[in-house]
The first five atom37 places (N, CA, C, CB, O) and aatype in JSON, in Angstrom:
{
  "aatype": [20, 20, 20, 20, 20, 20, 20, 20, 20, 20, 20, 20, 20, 20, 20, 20, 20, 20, 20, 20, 20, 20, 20, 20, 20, 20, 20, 20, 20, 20, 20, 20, 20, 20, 20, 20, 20, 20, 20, 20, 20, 20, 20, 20, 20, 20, 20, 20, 20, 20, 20, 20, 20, 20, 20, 20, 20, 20, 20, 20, 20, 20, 20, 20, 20, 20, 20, 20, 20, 20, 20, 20, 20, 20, 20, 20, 20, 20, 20, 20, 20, 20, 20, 20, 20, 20, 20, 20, 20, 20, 20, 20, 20, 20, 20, 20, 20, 20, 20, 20, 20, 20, 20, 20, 20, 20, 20, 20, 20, 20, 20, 20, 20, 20, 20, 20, 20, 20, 20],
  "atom_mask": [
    [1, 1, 1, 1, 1],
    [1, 1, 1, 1, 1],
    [1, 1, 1, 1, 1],
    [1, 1, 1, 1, 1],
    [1, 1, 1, 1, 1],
    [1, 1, 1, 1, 1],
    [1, 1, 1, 1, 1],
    [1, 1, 1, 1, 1],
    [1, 1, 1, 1, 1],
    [1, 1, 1, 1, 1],
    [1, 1, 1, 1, 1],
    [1, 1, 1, 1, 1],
    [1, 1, 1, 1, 1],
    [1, 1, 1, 1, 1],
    [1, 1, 1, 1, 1],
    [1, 1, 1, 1, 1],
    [1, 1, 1, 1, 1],
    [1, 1, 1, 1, 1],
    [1, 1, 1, 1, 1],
    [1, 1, 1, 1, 1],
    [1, 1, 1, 1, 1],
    [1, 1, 1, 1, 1],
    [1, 1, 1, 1, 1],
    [1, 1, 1, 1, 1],
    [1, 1, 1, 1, 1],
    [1, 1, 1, 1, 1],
    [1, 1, 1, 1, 1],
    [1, 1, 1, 1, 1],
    [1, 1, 1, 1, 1],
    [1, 1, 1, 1, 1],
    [1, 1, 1, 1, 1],
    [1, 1, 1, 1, 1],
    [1, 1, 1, 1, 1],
    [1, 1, 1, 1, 1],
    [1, 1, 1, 1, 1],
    [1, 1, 1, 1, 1],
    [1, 1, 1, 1, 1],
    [1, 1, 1, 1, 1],
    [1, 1, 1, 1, 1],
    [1, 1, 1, 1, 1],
    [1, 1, 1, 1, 1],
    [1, 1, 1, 1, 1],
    [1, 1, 1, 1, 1],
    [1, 1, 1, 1, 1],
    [1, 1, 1, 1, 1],
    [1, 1, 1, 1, 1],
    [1, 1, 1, 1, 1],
    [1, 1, 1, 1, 1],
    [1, 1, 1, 1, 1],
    [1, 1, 1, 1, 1],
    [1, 1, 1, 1, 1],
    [1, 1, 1, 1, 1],
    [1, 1, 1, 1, 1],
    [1, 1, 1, 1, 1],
    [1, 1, 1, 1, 1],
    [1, 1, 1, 1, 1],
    [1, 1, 1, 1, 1],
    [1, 1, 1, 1, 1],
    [1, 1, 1, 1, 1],
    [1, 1, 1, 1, 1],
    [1, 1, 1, 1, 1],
    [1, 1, 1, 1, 1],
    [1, 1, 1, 1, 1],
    [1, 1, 1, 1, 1],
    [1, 1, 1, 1, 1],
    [1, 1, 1, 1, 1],
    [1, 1, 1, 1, 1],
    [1, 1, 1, 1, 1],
    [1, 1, 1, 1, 1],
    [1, 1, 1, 1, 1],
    [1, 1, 1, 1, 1],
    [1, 1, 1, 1, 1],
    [1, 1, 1, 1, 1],
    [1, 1, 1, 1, 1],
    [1, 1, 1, 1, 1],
    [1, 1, 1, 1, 1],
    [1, 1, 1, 1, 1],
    [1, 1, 1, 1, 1],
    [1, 1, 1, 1, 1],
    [1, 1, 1, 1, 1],
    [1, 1, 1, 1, 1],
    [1, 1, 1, 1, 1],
    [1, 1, 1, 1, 1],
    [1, 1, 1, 1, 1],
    [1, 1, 1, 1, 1],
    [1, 1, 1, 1, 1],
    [1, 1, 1, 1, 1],
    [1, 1, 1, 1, 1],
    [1, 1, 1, 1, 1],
    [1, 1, 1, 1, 1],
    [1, 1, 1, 1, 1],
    [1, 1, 1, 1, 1],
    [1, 1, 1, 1, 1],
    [1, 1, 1, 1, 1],
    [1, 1, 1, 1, 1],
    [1, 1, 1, 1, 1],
    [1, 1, 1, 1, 1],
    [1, 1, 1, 1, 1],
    [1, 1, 1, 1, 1],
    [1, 1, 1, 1, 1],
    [1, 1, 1, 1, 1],
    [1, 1, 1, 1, 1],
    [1, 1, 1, 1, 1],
    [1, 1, 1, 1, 1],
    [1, 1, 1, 1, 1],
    [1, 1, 1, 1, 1],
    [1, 1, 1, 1, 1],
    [1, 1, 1, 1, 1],
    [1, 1, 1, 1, 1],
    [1, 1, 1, 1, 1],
    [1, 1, 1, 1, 1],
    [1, 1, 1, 1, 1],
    [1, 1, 1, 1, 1],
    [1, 1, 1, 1, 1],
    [1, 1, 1, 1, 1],
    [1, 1, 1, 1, 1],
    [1, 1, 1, 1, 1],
    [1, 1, 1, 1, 1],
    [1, 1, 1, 1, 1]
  ],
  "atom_positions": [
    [[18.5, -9.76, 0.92], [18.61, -8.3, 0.91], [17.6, -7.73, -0.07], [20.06, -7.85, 0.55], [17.24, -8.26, -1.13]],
    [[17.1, -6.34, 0.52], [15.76, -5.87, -0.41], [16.79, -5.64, -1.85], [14.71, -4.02, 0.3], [17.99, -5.94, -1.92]],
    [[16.13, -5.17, -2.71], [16.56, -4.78, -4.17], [16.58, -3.61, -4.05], [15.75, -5.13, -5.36], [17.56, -3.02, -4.5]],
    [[15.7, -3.0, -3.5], [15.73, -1.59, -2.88], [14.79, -1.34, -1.63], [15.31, -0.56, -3.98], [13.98, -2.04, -1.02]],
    [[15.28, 0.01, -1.53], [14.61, 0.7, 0.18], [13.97, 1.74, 0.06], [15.67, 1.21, 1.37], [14.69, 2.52, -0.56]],
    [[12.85, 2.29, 0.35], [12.34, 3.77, 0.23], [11.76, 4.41, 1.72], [11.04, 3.79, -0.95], [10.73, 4.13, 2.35]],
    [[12.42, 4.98, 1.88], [11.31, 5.93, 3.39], [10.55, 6.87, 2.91], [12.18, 6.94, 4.69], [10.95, 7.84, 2.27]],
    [[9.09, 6.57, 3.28], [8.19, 7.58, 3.08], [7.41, 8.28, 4.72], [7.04, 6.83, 1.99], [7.42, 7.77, 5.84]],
    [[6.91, 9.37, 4.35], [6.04, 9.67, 5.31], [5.82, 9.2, 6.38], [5.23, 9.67, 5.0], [6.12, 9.63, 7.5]],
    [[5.15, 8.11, 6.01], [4.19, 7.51, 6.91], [5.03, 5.72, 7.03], [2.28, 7.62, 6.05], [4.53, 4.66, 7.41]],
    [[6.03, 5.94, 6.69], [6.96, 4.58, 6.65], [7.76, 4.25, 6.2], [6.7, 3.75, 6.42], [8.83, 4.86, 6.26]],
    [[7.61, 3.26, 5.61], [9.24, 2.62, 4.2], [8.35, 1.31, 3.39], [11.43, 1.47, 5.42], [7.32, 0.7, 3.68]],
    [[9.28, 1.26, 2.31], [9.41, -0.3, 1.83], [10.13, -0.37, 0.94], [8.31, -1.01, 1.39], [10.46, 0.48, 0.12]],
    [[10.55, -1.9, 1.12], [11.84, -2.41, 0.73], [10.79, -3.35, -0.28], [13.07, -3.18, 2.09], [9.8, -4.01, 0.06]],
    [[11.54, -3.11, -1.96], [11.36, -4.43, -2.96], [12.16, -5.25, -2.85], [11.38, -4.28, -4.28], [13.38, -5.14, -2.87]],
    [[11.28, -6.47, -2.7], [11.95, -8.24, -2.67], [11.73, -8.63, -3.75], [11.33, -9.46, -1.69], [12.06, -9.82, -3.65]],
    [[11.43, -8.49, -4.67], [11.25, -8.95, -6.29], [10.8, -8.02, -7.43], [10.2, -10.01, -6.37], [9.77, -7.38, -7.26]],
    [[11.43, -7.89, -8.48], [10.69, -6.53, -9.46], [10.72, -7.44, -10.66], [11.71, -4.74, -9.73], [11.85, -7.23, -11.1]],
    [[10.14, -8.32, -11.44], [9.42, -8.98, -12.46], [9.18, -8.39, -13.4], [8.42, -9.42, -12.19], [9.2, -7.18, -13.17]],
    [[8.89, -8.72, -14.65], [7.95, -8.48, -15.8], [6.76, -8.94, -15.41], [8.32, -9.11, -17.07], [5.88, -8.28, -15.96]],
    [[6.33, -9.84, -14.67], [5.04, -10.56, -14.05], [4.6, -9.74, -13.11], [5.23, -11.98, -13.41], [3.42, -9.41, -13.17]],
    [[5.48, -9.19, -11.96], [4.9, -8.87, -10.63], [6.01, -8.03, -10.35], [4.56, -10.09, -9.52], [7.03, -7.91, -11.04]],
    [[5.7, -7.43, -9.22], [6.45, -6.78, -7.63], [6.04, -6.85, -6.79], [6.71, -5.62, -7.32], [4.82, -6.74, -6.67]],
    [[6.82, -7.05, -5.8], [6.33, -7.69, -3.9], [7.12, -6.78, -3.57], [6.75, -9.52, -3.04], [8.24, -6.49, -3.99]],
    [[6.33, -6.24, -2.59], [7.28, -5.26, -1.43], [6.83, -5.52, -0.21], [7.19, -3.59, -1.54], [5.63, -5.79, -0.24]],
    [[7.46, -5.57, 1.2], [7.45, -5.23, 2.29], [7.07, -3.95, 2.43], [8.44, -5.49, 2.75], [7.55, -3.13, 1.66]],
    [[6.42, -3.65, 3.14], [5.54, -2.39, 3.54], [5.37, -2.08, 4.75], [4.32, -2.42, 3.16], [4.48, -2.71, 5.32]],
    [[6.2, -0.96, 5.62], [6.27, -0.86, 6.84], [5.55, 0.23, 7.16], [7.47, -0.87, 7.28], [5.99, 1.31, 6.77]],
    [[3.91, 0.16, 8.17], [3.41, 1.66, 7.85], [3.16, 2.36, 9.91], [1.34, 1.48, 6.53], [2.34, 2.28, 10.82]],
    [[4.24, 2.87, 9.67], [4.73, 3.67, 11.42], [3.37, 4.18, 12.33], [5.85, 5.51, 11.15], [2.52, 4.85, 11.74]],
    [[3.25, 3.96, 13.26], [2.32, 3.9, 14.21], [1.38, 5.24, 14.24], [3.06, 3.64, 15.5], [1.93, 6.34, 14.3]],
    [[0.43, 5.18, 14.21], [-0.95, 6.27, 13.62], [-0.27, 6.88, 12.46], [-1.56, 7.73, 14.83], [-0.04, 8.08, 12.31]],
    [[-0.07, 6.24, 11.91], [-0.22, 6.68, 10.24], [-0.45, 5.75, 8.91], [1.07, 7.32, 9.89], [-0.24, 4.53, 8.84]],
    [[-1.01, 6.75, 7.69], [-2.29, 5.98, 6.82], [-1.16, 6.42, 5.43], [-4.46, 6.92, 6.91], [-0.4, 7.38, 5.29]],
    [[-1.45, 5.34, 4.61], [-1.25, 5.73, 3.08], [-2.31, 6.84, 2.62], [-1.45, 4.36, 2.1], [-3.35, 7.21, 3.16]],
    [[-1.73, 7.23, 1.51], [-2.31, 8.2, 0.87], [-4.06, 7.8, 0.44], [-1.31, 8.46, -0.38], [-4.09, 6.57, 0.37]],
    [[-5.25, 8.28, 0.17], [-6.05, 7.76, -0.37], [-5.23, 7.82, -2.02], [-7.48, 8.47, -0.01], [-4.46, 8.7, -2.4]],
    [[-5.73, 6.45, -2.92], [-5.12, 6.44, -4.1], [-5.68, 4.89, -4.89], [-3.4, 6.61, -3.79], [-6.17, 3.83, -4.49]],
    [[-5.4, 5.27, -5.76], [-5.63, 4.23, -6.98], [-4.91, 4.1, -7.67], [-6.47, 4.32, -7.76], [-4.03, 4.95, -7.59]],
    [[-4.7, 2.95, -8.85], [-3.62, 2.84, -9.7], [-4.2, 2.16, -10.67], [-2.42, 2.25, -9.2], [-5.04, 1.25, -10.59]],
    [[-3.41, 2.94, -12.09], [-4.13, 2.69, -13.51], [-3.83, 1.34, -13.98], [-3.64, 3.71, -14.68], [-4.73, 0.61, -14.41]],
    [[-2.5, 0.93, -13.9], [-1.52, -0.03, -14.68], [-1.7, -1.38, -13.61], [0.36, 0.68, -14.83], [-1.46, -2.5, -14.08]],
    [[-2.18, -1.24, -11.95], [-1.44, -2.51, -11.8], [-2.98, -2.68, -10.75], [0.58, -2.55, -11.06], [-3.88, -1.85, -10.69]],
    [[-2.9, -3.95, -10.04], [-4.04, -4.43, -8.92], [-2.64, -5.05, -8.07], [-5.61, -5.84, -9.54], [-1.53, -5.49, -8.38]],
    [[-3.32, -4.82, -6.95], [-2.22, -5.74, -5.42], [-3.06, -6.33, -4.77], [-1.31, -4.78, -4.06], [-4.28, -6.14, -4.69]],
    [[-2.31, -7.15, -4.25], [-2.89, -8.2, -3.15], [-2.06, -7.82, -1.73], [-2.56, -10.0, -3.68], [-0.84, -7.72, -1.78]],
    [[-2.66, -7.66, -0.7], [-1.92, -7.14, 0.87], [-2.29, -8.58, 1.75], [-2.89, -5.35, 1.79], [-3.31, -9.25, 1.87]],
    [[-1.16, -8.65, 2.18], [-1.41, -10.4, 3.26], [-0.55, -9.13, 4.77], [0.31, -12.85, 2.37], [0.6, -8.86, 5.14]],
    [[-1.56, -8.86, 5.06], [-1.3, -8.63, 6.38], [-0.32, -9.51, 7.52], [-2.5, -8.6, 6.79], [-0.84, -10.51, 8.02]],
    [[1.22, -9.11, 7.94], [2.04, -10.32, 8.29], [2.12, -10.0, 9.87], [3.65, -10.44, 7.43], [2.25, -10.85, 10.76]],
    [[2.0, -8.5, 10.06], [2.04, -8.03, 11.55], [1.5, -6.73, 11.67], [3.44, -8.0, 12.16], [1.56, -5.76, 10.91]],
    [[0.87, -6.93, 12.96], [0.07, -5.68, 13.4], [-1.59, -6.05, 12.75], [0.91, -4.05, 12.63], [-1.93, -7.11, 12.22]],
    [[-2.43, -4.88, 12.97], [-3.82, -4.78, 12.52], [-3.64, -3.32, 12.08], [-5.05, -5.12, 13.68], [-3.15, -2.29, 12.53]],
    [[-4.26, -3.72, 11.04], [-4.74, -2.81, 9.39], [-6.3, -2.58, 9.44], [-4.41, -3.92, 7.67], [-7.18, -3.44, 9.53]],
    [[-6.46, -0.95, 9.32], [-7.85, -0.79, 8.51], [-7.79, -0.47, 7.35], [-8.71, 0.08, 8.93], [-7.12, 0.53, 7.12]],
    [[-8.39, -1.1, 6.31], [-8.01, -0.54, 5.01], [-9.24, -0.21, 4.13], [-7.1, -1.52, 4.28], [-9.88, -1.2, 3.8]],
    [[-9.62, 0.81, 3.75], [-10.77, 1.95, 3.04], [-10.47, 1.24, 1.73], [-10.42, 3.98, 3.07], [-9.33, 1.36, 1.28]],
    [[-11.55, 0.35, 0.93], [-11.53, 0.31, -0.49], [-13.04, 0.87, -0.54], [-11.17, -1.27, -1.25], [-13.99, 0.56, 0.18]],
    [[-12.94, 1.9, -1.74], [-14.27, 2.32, -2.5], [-14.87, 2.86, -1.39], [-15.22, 1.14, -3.27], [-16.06, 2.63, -1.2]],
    [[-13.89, 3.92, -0.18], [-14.93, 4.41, 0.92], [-15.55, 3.28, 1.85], [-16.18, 5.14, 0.16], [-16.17, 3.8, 2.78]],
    [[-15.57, 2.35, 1.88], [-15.57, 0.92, 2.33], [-14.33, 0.72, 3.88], [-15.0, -0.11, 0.71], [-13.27, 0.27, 3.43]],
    [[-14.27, 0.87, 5.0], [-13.24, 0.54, 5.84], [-13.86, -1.24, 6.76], [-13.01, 2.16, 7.0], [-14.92, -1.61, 7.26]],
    [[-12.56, -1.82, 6.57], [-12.58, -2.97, 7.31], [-11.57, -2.86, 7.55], [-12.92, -4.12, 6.92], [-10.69, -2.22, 6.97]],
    [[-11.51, -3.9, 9.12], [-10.38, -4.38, 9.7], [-9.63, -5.62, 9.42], [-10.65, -4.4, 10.8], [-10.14, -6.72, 9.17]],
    [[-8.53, -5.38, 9.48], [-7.63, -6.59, 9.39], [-6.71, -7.07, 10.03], [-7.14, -6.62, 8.6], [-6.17, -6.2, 10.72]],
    [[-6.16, -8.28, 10.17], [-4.88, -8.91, 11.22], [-4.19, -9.79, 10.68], [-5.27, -9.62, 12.51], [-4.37, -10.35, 9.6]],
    [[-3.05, -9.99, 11.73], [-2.05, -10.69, 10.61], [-2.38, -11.91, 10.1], [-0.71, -10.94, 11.08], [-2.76, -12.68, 10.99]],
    [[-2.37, -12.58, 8.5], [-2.48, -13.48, 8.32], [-3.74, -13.45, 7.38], [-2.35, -14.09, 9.38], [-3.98, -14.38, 6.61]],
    [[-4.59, -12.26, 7.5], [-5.41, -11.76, 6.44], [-4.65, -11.26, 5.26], [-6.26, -10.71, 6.93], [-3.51, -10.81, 5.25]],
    [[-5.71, -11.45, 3.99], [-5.57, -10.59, 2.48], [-6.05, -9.72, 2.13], [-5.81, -11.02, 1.49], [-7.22, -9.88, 2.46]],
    [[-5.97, -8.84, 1.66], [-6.87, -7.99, 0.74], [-6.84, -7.69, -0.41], [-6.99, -7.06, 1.02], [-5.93, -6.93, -0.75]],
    [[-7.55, -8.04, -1.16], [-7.26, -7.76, -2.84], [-7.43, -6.38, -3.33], [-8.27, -8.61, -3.79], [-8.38, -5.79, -2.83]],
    [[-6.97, -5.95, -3.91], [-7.24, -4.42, -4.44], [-7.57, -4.43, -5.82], [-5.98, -3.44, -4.29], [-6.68, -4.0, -6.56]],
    [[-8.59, -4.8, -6.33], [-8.26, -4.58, -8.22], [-8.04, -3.25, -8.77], [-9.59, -5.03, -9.24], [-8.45, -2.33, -8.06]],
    [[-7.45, -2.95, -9.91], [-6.72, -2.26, -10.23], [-7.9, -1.02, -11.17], [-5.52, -3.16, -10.91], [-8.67, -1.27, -12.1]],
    [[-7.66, 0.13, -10.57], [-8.76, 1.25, -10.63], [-9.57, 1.34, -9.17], [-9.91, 0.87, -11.93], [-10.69, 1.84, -9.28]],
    [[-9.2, 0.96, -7.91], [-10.13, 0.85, -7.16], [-9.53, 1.82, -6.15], [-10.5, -0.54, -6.8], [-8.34, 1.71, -5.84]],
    [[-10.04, 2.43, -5.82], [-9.69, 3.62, -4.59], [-9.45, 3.18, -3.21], [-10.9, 4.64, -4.39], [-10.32, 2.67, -2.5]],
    [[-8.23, 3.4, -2.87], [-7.83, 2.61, -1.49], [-6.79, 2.84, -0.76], [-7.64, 1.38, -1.63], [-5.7, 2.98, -1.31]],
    [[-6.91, 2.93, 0.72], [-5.68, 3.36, 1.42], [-5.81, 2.61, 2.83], [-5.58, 5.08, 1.55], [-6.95, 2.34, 3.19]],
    [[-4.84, 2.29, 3.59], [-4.4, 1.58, 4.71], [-3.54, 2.49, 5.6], [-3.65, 0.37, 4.28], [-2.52, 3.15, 5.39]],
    [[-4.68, 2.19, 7.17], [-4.04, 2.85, 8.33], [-3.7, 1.75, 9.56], [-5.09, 4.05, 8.86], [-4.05, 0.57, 9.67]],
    [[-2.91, 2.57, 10.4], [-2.53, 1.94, 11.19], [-2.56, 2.96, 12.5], [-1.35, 1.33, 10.72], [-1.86, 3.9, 12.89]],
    [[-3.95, 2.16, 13.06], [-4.02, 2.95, 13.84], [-3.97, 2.57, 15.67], [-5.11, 3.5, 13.31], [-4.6, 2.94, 16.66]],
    [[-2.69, 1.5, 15.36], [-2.14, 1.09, 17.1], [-0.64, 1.52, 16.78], [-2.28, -1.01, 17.76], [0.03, 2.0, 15.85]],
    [[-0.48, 1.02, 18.3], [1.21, 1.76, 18.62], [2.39, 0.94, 18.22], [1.55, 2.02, 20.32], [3.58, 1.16, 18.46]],
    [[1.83, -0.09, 17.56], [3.22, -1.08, 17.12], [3.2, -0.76, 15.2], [2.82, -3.38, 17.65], [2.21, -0.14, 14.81]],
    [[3.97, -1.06, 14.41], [4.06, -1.4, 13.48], [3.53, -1.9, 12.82], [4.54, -1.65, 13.45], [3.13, -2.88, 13.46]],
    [[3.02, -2.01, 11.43], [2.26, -2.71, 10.68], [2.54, -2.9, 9.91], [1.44, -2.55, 10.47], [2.62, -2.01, 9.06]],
    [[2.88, -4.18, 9.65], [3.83, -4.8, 7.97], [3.31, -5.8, 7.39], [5.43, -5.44, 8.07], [2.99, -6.89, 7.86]],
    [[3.22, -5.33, 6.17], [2.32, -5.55, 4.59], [3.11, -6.31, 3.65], [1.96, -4.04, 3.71], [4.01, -5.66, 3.11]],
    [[3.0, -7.33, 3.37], [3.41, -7.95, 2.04], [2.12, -7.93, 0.77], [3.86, -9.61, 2.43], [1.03, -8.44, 0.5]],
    [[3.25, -6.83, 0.2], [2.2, -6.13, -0.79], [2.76, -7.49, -2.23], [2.68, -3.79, -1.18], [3.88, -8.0, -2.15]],
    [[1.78, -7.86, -3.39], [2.09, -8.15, -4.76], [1.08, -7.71, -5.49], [2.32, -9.5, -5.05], [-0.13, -7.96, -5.5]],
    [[2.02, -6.73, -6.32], [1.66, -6.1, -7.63], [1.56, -6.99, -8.53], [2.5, -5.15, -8.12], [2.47, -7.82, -8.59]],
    [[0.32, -7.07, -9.58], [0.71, -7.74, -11.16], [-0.39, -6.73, -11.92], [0.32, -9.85, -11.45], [-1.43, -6.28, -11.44]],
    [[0.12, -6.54, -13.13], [-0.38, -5.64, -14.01], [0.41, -5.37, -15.17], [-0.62, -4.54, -13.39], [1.29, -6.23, -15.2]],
    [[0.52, -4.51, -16.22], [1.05, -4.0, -16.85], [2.47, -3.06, -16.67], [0.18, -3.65, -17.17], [3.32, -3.09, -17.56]],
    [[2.65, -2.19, -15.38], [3.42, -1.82, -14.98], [3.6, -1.15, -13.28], [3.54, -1.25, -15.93], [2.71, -0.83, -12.49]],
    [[4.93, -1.12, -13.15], [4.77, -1.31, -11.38], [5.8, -0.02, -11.16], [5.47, -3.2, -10.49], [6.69, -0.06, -10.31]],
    [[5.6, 1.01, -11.94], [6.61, 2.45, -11.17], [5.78, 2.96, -10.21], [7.05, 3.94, -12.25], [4.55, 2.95, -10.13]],
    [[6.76, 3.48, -9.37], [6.2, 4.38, -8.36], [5.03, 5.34, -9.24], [7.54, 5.34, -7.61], [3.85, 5.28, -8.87]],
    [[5.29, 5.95, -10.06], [4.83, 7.02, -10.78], [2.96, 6.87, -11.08], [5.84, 7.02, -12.23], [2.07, 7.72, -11.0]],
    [[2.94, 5.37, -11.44], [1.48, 5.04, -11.31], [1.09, 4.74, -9.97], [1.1, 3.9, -12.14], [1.01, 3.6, -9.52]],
    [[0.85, 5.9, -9.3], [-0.06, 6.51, -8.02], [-0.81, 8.03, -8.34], [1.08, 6.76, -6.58], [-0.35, 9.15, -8.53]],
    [[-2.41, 7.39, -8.31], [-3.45, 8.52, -8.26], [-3.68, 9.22, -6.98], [-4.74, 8.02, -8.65], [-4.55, 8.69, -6.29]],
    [[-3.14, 10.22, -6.5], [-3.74, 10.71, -5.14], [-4.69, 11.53, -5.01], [-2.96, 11.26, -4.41], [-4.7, 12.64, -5.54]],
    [[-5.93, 10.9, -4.04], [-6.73, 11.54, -3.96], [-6.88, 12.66, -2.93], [-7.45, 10.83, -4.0], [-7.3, 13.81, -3.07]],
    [[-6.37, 11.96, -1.75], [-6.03, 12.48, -0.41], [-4.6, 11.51, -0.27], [-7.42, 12.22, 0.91], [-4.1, 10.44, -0.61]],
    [[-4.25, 13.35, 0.9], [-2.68, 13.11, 1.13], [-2.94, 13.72, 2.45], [-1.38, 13.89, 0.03], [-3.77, 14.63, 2.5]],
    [[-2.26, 13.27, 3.7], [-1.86, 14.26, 4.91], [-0.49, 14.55, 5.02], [-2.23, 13.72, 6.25], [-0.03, 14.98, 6.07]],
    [[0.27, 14.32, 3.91], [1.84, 14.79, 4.41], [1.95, 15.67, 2.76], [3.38, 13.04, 4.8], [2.99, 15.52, 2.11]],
    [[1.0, 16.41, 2.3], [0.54, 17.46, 1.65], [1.8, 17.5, 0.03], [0.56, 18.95, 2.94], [2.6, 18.31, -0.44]],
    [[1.39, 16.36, -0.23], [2.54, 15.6, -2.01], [0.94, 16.23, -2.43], [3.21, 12.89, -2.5], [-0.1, 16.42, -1.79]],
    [[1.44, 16.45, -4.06], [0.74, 16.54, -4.41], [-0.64, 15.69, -4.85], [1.28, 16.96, -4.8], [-0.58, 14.46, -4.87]],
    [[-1.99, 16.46, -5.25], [-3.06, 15.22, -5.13], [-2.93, 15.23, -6.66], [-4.84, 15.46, -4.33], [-2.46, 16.18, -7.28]],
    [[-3.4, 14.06, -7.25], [-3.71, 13.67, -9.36], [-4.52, 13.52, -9.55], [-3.32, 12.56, -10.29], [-4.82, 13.32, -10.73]],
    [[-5.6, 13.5, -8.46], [-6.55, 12.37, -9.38], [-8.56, 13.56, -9.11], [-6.47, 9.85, -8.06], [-8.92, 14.74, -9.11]],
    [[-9.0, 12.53, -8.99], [-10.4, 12.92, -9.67], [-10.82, 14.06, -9.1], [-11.55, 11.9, -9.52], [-11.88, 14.57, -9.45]]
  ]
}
């Protein structure tokens, strides 16, 4: 069972582990829809693509991805993930850094109009 559940926007995710070391979440992102553009001060993730195909924008940068791919994100790096087929796309995200609140999210761009933080 997750530790917790969140529905957002553009999906959900459920934490499977919250550490002093790390956080892993499941990441469910609903059919034509994208994370926020964003960065984060405190932490870097790693994304192992488990189902569906992912494009994911680092540094203005877009590549494609499929299940069974990674993507590293280091931490300060500008980046967001779409999904842009009709099935589901689920992300096993791990955080490690200094700290893993929701709260450390820079938004640069938003389409479900939260507020933007950053540059």
């Amino acid at each position: 069972m997750p530790l917790e559940s969140e529905q957002r926007p553009w999906g959900s995710f459920d934490v499977l582990l919250d550490s002093n070391e790390c956080k892993v979440k499941r990441i469910t992102v609903n059919p034509q829809q994208q994370l926020s553009y964003q960065y984060h001060e405190k932490r870097s993730e790693a994304w192992t693509i488990v189902q569906g195909k992912a494009v994911v924008t680092i540094a203005n940068y877009e590549m494609n991805y499929k299940a069974g791919d990674t993507v590293i994100i280091p931490m300060g790096t500008h980046h967001r993930v779409q999904n842009n087929n009709d099935e589901d796309l689920v992300i096993i995200e791990v955080q490690t850094g200094t700290y893993f609140g929701e709260d450390d999210i820079v938004r640069l761009e938003d389409d479900y109009e939260r507020e933007l933080s950053g540059d």
